[in-house]
Structures are given as C-alpha cells and as structure tokens.
C-alpha positions in Angstrom: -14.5 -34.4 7.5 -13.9 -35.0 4.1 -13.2 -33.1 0.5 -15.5 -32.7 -2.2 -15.0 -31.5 -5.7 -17.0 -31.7 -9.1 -15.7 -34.7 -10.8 -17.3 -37.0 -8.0 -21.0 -38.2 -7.2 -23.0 -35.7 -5.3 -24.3 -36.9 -2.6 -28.4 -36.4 -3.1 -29.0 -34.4 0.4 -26.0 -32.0 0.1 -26.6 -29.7 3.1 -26.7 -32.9 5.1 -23.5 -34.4 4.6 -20.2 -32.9 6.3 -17.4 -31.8 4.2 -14.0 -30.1 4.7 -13.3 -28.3 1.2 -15.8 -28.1 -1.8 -14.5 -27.1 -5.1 -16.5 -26.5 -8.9 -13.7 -24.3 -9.9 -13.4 -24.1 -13.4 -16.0 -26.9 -13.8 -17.7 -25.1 -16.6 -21.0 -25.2 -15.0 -23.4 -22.5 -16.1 -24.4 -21.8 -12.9 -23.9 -23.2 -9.5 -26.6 -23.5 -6.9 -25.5 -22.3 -3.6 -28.6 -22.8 -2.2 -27.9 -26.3 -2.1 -25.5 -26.2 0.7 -27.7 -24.6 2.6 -30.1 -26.3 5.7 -33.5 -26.9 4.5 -35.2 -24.3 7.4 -32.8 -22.0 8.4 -30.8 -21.5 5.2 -27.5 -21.8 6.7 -24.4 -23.1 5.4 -22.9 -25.5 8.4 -21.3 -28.3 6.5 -18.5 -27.3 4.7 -15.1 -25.3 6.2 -14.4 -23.3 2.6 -16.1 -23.4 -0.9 -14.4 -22.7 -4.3 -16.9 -22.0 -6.6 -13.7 -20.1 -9.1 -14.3 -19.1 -13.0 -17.8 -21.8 -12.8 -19.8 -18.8 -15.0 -21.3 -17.9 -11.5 -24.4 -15.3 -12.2 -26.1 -15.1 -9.3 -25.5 -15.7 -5.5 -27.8 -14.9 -2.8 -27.6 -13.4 0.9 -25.5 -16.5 3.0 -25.4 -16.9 6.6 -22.4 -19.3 7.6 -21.9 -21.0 10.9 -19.7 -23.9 10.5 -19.0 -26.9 12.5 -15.3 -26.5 12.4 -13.7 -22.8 13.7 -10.5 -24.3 13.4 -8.0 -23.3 10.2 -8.4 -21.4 7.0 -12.2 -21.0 5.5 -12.1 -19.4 2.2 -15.6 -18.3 0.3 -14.3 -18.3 -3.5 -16.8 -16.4 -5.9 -13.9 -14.7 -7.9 -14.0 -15.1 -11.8 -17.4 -15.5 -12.6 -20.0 -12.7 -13.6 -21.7 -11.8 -10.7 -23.1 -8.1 -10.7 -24.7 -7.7 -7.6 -23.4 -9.0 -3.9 -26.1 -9.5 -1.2 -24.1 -9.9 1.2 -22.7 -12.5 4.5 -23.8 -13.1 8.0 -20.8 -15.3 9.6 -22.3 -16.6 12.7 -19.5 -18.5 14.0 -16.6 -16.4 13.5 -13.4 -18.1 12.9 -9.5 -17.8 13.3 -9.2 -16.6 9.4 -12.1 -16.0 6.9 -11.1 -15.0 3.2 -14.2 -13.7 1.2 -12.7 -13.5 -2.7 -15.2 -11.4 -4.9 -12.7 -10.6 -7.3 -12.9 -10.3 -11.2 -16.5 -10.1 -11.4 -18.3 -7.1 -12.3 -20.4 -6.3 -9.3 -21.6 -2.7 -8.9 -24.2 -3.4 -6.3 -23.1 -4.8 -2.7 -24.0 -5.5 0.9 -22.5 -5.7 4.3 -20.2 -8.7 5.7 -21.2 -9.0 9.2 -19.2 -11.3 11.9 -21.2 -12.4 14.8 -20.1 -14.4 17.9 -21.8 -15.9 20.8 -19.2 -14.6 23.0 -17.3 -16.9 22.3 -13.2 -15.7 22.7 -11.0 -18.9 22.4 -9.0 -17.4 20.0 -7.2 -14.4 21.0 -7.2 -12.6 17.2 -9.2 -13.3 14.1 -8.2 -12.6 10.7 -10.7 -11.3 7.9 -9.6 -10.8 4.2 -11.8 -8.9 2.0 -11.2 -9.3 -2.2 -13.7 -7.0 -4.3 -10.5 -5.7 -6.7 -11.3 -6.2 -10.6 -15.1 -4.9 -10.0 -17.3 -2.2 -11.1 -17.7 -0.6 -7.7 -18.1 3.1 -8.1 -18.6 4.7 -4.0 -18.5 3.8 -0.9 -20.0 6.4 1.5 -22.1 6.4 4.6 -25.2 4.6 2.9 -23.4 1.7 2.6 -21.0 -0.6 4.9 -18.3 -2.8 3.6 -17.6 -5.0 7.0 -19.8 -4.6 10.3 -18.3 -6.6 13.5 -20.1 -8.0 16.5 -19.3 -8.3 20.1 -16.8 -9.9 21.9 -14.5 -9.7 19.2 -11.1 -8.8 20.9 -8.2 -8.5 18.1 -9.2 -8.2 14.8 -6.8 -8.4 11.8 -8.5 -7.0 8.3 -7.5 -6.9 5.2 -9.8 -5.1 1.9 -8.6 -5.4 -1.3 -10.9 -2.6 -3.5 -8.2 -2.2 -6.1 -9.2 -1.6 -10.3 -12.6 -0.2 -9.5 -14.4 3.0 -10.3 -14.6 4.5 -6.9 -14.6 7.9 -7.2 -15.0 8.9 -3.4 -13.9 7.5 -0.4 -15.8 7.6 3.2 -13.6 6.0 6.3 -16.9 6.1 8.1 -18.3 3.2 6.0 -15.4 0.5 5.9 -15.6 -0.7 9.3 -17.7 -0.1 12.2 -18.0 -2.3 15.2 -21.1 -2.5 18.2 -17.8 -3.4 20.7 -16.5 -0.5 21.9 -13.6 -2.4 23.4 -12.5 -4.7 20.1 -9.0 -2.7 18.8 -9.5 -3.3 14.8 -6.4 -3.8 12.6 -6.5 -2.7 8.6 -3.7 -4.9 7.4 -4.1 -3.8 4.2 -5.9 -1.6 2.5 -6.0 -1.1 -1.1 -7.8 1.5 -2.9 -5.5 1.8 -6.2 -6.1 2.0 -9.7 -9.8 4.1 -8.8 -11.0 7.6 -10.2 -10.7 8.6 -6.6 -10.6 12.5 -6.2 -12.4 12.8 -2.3 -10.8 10.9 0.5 -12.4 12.0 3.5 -13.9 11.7 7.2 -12.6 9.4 10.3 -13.6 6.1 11.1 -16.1 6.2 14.6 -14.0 3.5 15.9 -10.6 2.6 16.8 -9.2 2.1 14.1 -5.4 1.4 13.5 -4.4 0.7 9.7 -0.8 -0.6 8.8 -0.7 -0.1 5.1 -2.7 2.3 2.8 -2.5 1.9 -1.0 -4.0 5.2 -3.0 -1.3 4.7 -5.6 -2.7 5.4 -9.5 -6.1 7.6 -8.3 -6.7 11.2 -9.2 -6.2 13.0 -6.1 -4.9 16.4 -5.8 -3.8 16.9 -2.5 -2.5 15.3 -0.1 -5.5 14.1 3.0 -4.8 16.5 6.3 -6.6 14.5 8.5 -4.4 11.8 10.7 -6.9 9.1 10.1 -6.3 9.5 7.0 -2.6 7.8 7.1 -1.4 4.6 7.8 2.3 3.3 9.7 3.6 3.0 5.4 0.8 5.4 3.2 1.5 5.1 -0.7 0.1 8.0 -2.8 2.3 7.8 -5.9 0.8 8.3 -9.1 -1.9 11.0 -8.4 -2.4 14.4 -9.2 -0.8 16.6 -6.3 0.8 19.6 -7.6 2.7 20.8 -4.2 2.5 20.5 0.1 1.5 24.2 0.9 0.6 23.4 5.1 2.1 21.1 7.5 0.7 17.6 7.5 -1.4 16.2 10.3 0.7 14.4 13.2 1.0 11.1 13.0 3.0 7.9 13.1 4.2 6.8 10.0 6.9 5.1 8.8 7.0 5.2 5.1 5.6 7.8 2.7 5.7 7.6 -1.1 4.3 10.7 -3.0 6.5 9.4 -6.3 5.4 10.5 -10.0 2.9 13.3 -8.8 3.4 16.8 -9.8 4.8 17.9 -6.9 6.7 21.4 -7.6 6.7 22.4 -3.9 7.2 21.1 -0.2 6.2 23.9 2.5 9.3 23.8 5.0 7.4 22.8 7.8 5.3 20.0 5.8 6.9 17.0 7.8 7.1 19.1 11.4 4.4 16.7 12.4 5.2 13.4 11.0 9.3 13.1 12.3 9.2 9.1 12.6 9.0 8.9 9.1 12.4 6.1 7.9 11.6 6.3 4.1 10.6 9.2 2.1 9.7 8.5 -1.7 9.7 11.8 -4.1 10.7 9.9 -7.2 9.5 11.4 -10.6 8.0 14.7 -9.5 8.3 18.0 -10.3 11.2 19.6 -7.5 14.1 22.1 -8.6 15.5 22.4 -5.7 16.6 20.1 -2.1 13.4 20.0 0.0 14.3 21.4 3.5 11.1 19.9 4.8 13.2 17.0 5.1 15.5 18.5 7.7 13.4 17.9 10.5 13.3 14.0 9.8 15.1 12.8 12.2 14.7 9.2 11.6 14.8 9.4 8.0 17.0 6.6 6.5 15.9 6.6 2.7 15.3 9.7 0.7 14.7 9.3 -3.1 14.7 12.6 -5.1 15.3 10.7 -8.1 14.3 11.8 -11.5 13.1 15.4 -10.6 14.6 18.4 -12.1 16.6 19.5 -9.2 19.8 21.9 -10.6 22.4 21.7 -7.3 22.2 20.7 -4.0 23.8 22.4 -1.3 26.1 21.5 2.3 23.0 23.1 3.4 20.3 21.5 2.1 21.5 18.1 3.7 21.7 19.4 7.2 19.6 19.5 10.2 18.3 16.4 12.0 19.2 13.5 10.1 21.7 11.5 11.5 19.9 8.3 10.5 20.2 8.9 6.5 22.0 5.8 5.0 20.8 6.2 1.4 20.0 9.4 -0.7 19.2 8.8 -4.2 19.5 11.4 -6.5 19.3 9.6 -9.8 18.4 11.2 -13.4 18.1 14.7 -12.1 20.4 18.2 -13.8 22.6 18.5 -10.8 25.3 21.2 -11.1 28.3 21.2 -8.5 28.6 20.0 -5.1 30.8 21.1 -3.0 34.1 19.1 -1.7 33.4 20.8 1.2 30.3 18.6 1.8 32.7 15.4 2.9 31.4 16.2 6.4 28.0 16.4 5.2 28.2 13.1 2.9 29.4 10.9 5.7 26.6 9.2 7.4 25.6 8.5 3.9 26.9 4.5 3.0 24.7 4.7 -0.1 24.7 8.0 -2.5 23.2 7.3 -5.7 24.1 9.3 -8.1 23.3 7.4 -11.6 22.0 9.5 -15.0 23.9 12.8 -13.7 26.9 14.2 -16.2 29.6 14.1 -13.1 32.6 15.8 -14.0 35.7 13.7 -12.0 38.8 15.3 -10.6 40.9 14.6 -7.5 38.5 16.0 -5.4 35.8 13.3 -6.2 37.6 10.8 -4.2 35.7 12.4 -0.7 32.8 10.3 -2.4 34.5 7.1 -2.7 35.8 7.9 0.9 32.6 9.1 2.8 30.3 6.7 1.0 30.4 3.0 0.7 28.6 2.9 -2.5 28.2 6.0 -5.1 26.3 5.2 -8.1 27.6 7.0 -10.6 29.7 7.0 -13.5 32.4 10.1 -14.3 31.2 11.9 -17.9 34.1 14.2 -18.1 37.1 14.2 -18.8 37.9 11.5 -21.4 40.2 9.3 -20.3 37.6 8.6 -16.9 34.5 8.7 -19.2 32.3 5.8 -17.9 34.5 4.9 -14.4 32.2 4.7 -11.7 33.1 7.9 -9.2 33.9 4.8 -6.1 36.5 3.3 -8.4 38.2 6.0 -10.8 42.0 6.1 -10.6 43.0 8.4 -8.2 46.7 8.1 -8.7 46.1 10.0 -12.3 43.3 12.2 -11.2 43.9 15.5 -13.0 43.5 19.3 -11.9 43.2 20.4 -8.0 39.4 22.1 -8.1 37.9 22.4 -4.9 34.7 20.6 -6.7 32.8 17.7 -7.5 30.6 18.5 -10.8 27.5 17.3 -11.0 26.7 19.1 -14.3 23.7 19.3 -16.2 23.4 17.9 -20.0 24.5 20.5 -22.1 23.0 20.4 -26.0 
C-alpha cells in the first residue's frame, strides 16, 4: 500500500494500481475525475482506503460504489469545499470499521442515499459511520428521501450526521436511517440539525433507534417535540422560538436539556413528571418571573441555570421537593428581591450558588451563604463600605444591622 497525492506522476492505469491515501486537496484543479479510480467494468472504486479530493473546484461527482481491499482503519471520502450542487449518492460494499463521508461547504440541494452493504461478514463487533452535509443548501428531508440506508448483518452501528447551516425547514425521523436488519441496534452519536429554518420536527424512526446527542439549537421551532423519539440522552433546543411548556413532556431518558434563550414565560408544574433522570437543566436567557416548580420532581438534577431571566424572588419553597442531588444553581443577571435567612437549610446541598449581576444587599445574616455554600458568586451592592466584597468573603466581624434577610434586590432607577 502506498500514498498518492497531486504533486507526483500518475500512474497511466489509475484504477489498477493499489494505494493507501489519495489526496488533490487544494491542487487547484478545475475538476477532478473520479471516474478514474474506478474499475474499467464494474465501476467500482477498490484501490484506495480514503480519497481527499478538498477545496480542488470539484463540480460534479457521480453515483460511487466502494469496496476496498483493506477494511482495516480510517477511510475518509473528502468532497468538502468544492461546488458540488447535486449528490448521487454511495453504495459501500465492503463496510468498514469507520467510514467518514465529508460533503461539507458545498452547495448541494439535491441528494441521494448512502447505503452500507456486507456479505455477512461480522469481524468487527461495531462500525462507525460519519455523515458531513453542514454548510449546504439542503432544504427537507422527509419520507421521499433517505439520508443512510443499512444492510444486513450489521450488529453495532455507531452514526454520526452533521446537517448543520442548511435550509431545512422540516424534519422526518422516518427518513434518516432505516435498516433491512431487524436485529442491528443503531447508534446516532450525533446529530446536528442547527442553524436550519426548521419549524416541524416530527414522526418516529421504524427502527431501533437510540440517539446520544440531539442539536436543534438556532431553528425556529415553537414548541417543544412530545413524542419520546423525539429526544436524545443530552437534547439542545436553545435558541428557538418556544414561548412556554403548557403539558407534561413525553417519558424518557435524558440526561441534559437545554431550552436557553427561547421565550419561555411558563413551565406547567408537572412538565418534567416524565423525564426525572434529567442532571442538567439549561433555562438561561428566557422569559421566567418566577422559580419553576416543575423542577421539584427532579430528583437527579445537579445543575439548574435560571440565569438571566426576569425572576423577582425566590422562595424556601420554590427550592424544595426532590432534589437532593443539586450542587449548582445559577441565578445570574436576574431582579431578585429577598431571600430568606431562613433558607440555610434549604441552601445547603448547594456547594455552588451563583449569584453574579444581582444588587445583594449584605448584612450579618449573609454569612449562611458563605457557610452553606462553598462558592457564592456574587458581589454585595449595599451598604458602602462592603460595595463590591464578594458575599463568600465580606467581613463578618463588622457586618452591620441584625435583619433576618439576605437582599437580593432589584436595580432601582
């Protein structure tokens, strides 16, 4: 096996010579003829374990079938950076431990399928597929066309789709993935929908289908999906449109949820009923005035950012319930009013309160903060002489006044 890039001799019978790596990337070719690598009757590409054919003002590229030699390592098909508007898809006939497909930066609108075939063939116990399409002009994907489509006798399957800084503006589970092995357990990795016009997210996948990490961040979607399928173990749906959560959410396992900078005024109580294995809860830059309850019933929550909402006081109350887990509350930039001293039980299994960009007003009672917690952000506005201390570090020996409050107060003009 042996490399190949542009700066040395081509050999005259391409598709008959056996080569590890071919680059052209950034040759400055104005076009590149695939076709070459191909065998003269079968137009297969056997010879070569990964092509980079990078930023080589690439216009065209027809329908490949690959079936190389070598199933062993990292085969990467490199396309991205060139001007290709249509893809006409890949047959892999020989499927391989890891097989990265990069289509990015191009400005396809048209596409078709990436099948994996094998001949039953299971010496390795997983395979690993990673899809790149981001930076196209891809505007649907619904049930008349199929993104990946997998063989038999595939057992573990790792995937990983990348459809980021497109113009989708629907999105059908349906037509990612299906599989003609009822047995194969499919793994998203990853997948990345961001930065679309997505307003529709709907329907199930028809197979098993387990995805680790769902990205819907900076679409336009109103409210929050209430099928399960429709969530992965860590889901991120910040920057949307959703106004509130009027119904409980689907059940389902999931470990992190971010729903920050939406418009989110309100949280039914019983939203997260279904979803109690959530750790980290992201509401950052939304629209709350007051504590969420919903978030009682978490009772594995660990993280819990309300920062930068508009949320006036926060009560013993509000922080009570099920969460004996909760090592960090972050409360930063909001118009909080008085808390309680009386909350020193309640603050306790906090070791990080963040409290940054509130107007605290510092007396001897503040020091259940730097007692309960192990960090408090936040710096005392009031009275003079502590204006700027952080609240963990203030002088208590000449603390003034013996209120039975911490203030929190809001910015008064």
């Amino acid at each position: 096996m042996n490399n190949h890039n542009s700066t040395e001799g081509m050999p005259c019978e391409i598709h008959t010579q056996q080569f590890n790596v071919v680059s052209y990337s950034g040759s400055n070719m104005n076009e590149v003829n695939v076709t070459l690598f191909m065998a003269k009757y079968t137009n297969t590409i056997a010879n070569v374990s990964s092509l980079y054919f990078k930023k080589v003002q690439l216009k065209k590229l027809p329908f490949i079938q690959y079936a190389s030699l070598n199933n062993n390592g990292i085969h990467v098909f490199d396309f991205s950076e060139n001007f290709l508007e249509a893809f006409y898809g890949l047959e892999i006939i020989t499927v391989f431990n890891s097989f990265t497909l990069n289509l990015g930066n191009n400005e396809i609108n048209k596409y078709e399928k990436v099948t994996f075939k094998t001949d039953n063939n299971r010496y390795f116990r997983s395979y690993h597929i990673d899809l790149k399409y981001k930076h196209n002009s891809i505007f649907r994907v619904n049930d008349s066309l199929l993104f990946i489509e997998i063989g038999h006798s595939l057992s573990f399957i790792y995937i990983s789709i990348d459809l980021s800084f497109n113009r989708l503006h629907s999105f059908d589970l349906t037509s990612v993935i299906t599989s003609s092995d009822s047995d194969s357990y499919l793994i998203v990795k990853t997948l990345n929908v961001s930065h679309n016009d997505m307003e529709v997210y709907r329907n199930c996948p028809k197979i098993r289908l387990y995805i680790q990490l769902l990205d819907l961040t900076y679409n336009k979607l109103r409210e929050l999906p209430d099928s399960s399928c429709h969530y992965a173990t860590e889901t991120y749906l910040g920057h949307n449109s959703i106004t509130g959560i009027r119904k409980t959410l689907p059940t389902v396992s999931i470990s992190n949820l971010d729903l920050e900078w939406n418009l989110i005024q309100y949280i039914f109580n019983d939203a997260f009923e279904n979803m109690t294995s959530i750790t980290t809860l992201n509401l950052r830059g939304n629209k709350l005035e007051t504590f969420p309850k919903a978030v009682q019933n978490l009772l594995y929550l660990r993280t819990l950012d309300i920062s930068y909402n508009i949320i006036i006081n926060i009560k013993q109350s509000d922080i009570v319930g099920k969460m004996n887990y909760l090592t960090s509350l972050i409360l930063t930039g909001n118009d909080l009013d008085i808390v309680p001293s009386t909350s020193n039980s309640l603050l306790r299994p906090v070791p990080d309160l963040d409290l940054k960009d509130n107007l605290i007003s510092c007396d001897c009672d503040v020091k259940f903060l730097r007692n309960s917690t192990l960090n408090t952000q936040g710096r005392c506005s009031f009275p003079p002489e502590f204006e700027g201390y952080l609240v963990s570090c203030f002088p208590l020996n000449n603390c003034i006044g013996k209120s039975s409050h911490l203030y929190l107060q809001r910015n008064q003009t």
